[in-house]
C-alpha positions in Angstrom: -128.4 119.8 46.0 -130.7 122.2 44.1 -134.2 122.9 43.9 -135.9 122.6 40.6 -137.2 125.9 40.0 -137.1 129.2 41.4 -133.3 129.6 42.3 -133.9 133.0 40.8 -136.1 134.0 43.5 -133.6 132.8 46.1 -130.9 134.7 45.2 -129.4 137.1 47.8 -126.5 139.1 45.8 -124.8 138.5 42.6 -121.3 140.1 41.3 -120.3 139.4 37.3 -117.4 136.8 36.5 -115.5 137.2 33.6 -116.6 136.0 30.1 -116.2 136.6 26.3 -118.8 139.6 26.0 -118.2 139.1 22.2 -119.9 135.6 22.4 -123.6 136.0 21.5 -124.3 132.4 23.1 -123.6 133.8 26.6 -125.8 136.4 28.2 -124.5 136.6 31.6 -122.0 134.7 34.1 -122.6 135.3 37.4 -121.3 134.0 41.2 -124.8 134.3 43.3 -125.0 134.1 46.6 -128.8 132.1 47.9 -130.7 133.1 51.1 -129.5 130.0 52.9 -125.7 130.8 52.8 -124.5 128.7 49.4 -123.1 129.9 46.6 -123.2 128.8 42.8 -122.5 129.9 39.4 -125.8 131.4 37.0 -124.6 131.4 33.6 -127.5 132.4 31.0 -127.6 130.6 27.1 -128.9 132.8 24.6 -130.8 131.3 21.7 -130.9 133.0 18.1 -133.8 135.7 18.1 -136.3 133.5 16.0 -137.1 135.2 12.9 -133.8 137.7 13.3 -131.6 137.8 10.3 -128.4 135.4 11.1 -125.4 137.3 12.8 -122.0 136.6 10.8 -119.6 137.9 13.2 -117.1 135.7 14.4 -119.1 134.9 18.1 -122.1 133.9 16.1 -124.3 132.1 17.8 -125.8 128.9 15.7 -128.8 126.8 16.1 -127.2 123.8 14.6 -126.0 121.2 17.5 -122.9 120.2 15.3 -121.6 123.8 14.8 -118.5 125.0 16.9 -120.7 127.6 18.5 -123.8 126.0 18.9 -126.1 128.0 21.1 -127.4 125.2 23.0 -124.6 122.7 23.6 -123.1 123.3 27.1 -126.7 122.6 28.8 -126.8 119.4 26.7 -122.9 118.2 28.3 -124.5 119.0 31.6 -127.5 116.3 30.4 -125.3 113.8 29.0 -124.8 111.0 31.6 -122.2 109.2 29.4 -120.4 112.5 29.3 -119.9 112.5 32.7 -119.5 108.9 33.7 -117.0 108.7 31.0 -115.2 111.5 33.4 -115.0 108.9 36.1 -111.4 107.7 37.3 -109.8 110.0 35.0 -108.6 112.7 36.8 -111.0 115.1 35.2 -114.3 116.0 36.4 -117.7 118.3 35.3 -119.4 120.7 38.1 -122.4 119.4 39.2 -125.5 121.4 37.3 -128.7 122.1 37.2 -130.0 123.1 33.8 -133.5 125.3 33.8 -135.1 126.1 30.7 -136.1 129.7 30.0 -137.9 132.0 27.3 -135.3 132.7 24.7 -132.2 130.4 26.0 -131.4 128.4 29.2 -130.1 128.7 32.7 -127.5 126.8 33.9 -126.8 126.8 37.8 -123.6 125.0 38.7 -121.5 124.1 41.7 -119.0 126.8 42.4 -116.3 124.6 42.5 -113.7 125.0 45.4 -110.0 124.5 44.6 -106.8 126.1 42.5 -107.9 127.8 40.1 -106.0 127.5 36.9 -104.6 130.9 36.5 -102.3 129.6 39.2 -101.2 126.2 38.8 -97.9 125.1 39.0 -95.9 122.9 36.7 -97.9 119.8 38.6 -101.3 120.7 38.4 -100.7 121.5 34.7 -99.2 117.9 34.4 -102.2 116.5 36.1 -104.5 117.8 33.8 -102.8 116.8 30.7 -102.7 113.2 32.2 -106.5 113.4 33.4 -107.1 114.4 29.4 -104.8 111.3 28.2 -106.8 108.7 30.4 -110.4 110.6 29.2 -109.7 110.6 25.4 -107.6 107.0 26.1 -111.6 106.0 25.7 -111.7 107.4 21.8 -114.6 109.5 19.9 -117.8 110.1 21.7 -121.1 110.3 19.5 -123.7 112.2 21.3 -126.6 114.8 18.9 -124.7 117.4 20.8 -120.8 116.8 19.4 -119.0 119.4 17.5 -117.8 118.5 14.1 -114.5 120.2 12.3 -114.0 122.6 15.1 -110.5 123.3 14.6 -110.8 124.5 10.5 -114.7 126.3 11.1 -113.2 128.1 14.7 -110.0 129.6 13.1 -111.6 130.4 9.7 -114.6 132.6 11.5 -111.9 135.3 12.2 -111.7 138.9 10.3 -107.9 138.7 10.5 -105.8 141.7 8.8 -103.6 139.2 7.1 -101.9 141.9 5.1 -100.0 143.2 7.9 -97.5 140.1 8.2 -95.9 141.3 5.1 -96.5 145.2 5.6 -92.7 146.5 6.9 -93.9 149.8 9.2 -96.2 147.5 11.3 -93.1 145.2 12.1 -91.2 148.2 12.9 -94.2 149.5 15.7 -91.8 149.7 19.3 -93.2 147.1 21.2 -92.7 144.5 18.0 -89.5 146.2 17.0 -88.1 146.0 20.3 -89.7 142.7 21.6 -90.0 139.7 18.7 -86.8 137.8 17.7 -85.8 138.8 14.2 -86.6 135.1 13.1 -90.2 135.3 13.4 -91.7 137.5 10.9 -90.0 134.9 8.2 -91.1 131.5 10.7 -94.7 132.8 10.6 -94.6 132.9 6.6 -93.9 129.9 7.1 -97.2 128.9 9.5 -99.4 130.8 6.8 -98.3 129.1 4.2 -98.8 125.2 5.9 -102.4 126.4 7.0 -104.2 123.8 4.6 -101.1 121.5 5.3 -101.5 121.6 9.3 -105.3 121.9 9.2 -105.6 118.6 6.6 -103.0 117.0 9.2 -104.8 117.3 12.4 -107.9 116.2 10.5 -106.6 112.7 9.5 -105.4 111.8 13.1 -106.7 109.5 15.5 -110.0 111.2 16.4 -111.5 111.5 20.1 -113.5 112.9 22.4 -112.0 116.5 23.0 -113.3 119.7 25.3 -111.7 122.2 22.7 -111.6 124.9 25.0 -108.7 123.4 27.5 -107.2 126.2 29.2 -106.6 127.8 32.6 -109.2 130.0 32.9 -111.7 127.1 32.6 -109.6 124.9 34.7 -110.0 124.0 38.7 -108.4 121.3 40.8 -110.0 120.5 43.7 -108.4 119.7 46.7 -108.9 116.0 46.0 -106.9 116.3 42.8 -109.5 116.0 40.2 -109.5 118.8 37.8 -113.2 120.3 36.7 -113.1 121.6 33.2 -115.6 124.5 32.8 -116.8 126.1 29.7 -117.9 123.1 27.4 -119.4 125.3 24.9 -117.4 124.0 22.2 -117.1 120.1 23.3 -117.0 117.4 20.7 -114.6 115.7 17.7 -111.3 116.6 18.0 -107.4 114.8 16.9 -105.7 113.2 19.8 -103.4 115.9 21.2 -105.6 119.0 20.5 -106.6 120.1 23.6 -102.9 120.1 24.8 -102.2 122.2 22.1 -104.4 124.6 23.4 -104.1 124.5 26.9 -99.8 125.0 26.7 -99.8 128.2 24.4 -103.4 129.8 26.1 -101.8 129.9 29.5 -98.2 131.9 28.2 -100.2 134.3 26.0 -102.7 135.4 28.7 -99.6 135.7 30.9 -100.7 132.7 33.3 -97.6 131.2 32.5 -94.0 132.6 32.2 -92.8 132.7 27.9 -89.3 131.7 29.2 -91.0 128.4 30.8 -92.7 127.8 27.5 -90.5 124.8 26.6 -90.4 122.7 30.0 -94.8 123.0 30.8 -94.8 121.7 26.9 -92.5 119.3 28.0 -94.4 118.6 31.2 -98.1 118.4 29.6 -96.7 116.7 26.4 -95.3 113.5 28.5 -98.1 113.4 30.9 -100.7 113.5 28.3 -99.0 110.4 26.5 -98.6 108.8 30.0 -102.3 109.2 30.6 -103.3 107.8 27.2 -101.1 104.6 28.0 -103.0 104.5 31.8 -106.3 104.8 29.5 -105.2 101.6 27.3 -104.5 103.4 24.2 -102.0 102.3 21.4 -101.7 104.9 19.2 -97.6 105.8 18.7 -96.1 108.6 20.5 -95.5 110.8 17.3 -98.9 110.6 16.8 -99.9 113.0 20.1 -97.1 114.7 19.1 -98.1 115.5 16.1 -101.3 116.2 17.3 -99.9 118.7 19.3 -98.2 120.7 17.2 -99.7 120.9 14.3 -102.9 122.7 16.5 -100.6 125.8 16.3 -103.1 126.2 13.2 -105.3 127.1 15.8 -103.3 131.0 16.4 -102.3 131.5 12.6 -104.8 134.8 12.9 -102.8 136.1 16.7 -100.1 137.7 15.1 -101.5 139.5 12.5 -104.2 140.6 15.3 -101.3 141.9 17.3 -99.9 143.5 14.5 -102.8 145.4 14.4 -102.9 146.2 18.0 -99.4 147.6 18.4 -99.9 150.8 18.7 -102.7 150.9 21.0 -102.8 153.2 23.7 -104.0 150.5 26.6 -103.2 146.9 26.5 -104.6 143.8 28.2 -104.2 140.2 29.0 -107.4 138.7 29.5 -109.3 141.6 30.8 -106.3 142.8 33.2 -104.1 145.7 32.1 -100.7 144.7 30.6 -97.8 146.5 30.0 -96.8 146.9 26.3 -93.7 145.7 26.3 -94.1 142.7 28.6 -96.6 141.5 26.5 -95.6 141.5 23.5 -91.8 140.2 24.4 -94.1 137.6 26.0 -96.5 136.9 23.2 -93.4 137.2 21.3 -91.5 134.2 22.3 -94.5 132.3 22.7 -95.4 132.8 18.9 -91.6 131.3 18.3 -92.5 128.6 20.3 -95.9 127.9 17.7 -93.4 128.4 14.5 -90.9 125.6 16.1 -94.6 123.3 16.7 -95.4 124.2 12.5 -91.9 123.1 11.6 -91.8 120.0 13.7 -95.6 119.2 12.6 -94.4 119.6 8.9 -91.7 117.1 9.6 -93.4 114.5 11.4 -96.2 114.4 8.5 -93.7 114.0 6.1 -92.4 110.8 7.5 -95.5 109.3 8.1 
């Protein structure tokens, strides 16, 4: 499909796609267009600077293959041949990719996959997902030099989160919180806070597997076939079963993919396809197990309100990287943050009778 080298010199005209600027692994994304009409997607890994002092801001990048933001790790998925077989007859699938080597960091050139993109699936595609992830980590833990370790408790602890603010009265009463959150939430998200060690310790001691860790609709295509390619395995590695659900349902209602008010029925949806898909995938495991693993990854977005706290009074506001009315978004953001305090109280109650 692709030559070996010299895809640079090929390339006709190239526009930017969107990406985490803040993330020091990632250099560029880009859609190119090549001199004999096809199209693929350049996406540049950056290495640490050798002999550069060590960033510590949350988007470090890390030379060490087992940390969340391992600098290297999404051109060894693309390597992996068991990765990708083990994507066979799921439901899921990985872009096919060419990975070039380069001074300071590496090139990968994938397919630019044709199909729904996941900023506009329906209640179906987001069930077929969820059931392509049952039937993948159905198959259990996958031990590659490359996997992720503790992403969950190292990814939500690398924040610089103004925790103060949950308790500070005059940033509750900031218009678009004062006239947006339900009155029950400042006291339901003391309550998150206070199970962080709880929640994190939970999802910790569940079944393990092999999870992506970055499920959500912006890395998310179906093809017309039906398969969904999963983009952006940066993060890839040891996760509880149930995790990557528990990203994908909240990601796609706070970046205003998905409709707050519909919060309950693509849980619903995701939640029951996900355990049919483990069953298809020959795994045993009891149903309060996924949920549980579901839920208690609301860990995961103890650091959002706080953050939005802080934000309140901004002048501009954004969903990712598209202009958002104040108030929409935080009524929004809002209900879906009630949504995570129900998933901490229910998490808290299925641990206890376990």
């Amino acid at each position: 499909m692709m030559g070996r080298v010299g895809l640079d010199d090929l390339v006709s005209d190239r526009a930017e796609l969107r990406h985490n600027p803040l993330n020091e692994v990632t250099a560029s994304v880009e859609r190119v267009a090549l001199a004999d009409g096809r199209t693929l997607v350049r996406k540049q890994l950056r290495a640490p600077a050798a002999g550069s002092p060590s960033s510590s801001g949350p988007w470090a990048a890390s030379d060490d293959p087992r940390h969340w933001n391992s600098w290297r790790r999404e051109a060894d998925v693309h390597r992996d041949h068991a990765l990708r077989s083990s994507l066979h007859g799921t439901g899921l699938d990985l872009p096919a990719c060419q990975v070039e080597e380069v001074d300071g960091g590496a090139v990968l050139w994938m397919e630019d996959v044709e199909g729904v993109a996941g900023e506009h699936f329906d209640l179906a595609d987001h069930a077929a997902l969820a059931a392509g992830l049952g039937r993948w980590q159905a198959q259990g833990p996958l031990e590659a030099p490359w996997t992720s370790r503790a992403f969950l408790r190292a990814y939500s602890g690398s924040r610089r989160v103004p925790w103060e603010l949950v308790d500070d009265d005059d940033a509750w009463r900031q218009p678009p919180v004062r006239d947006t959150w339900p009155s029950s939430l400042r006291a339901g998200w003391g309550r998150l806070l206070a199970a962080r060690e709880q929640l994190l310790r939970t999802e910790e001691q569940l079944p393990r597997t092999r999870c992506h860790l970055d499920v959500w609709v912006a890395n998310e295509v179906r093809r017309p076939s039906g398969d969904v390619v999963l983009l952006d395995w940066a993060f890839a590695g040891d996760g509880a079963v149930g995790e990557d659900v528990g990203n994908h349902v909240p990601d796609a209602v706070f970046d205003l993919f998905w409709p707050a008010e519909r919060f309950g029925e693509l849980e619903e949806a995701c939640v029951t396809s996900y355990l049919a898909g483990l069953r298809e995938g020959g795994w045993s495991g009891g149903a309060d197990e996924v949920r549980l693993g579901v839920f208690a990854s609301c860990v995961k977005y103890a650091w959002l309100l706080p953050l939005l706290l802080d934000r309140a009074g901004a002048e501009q506001h954004a969903a990712y990287h598209r202009p958002a009315d104040a108030h929409h978004l935080y009524a929004q953001r809002g209900l879906a943050l009630s949504h995570l305090v129900r998933w901490c109280d229910e998490a808290l109650a299925l641990a206890a009778r376990r």
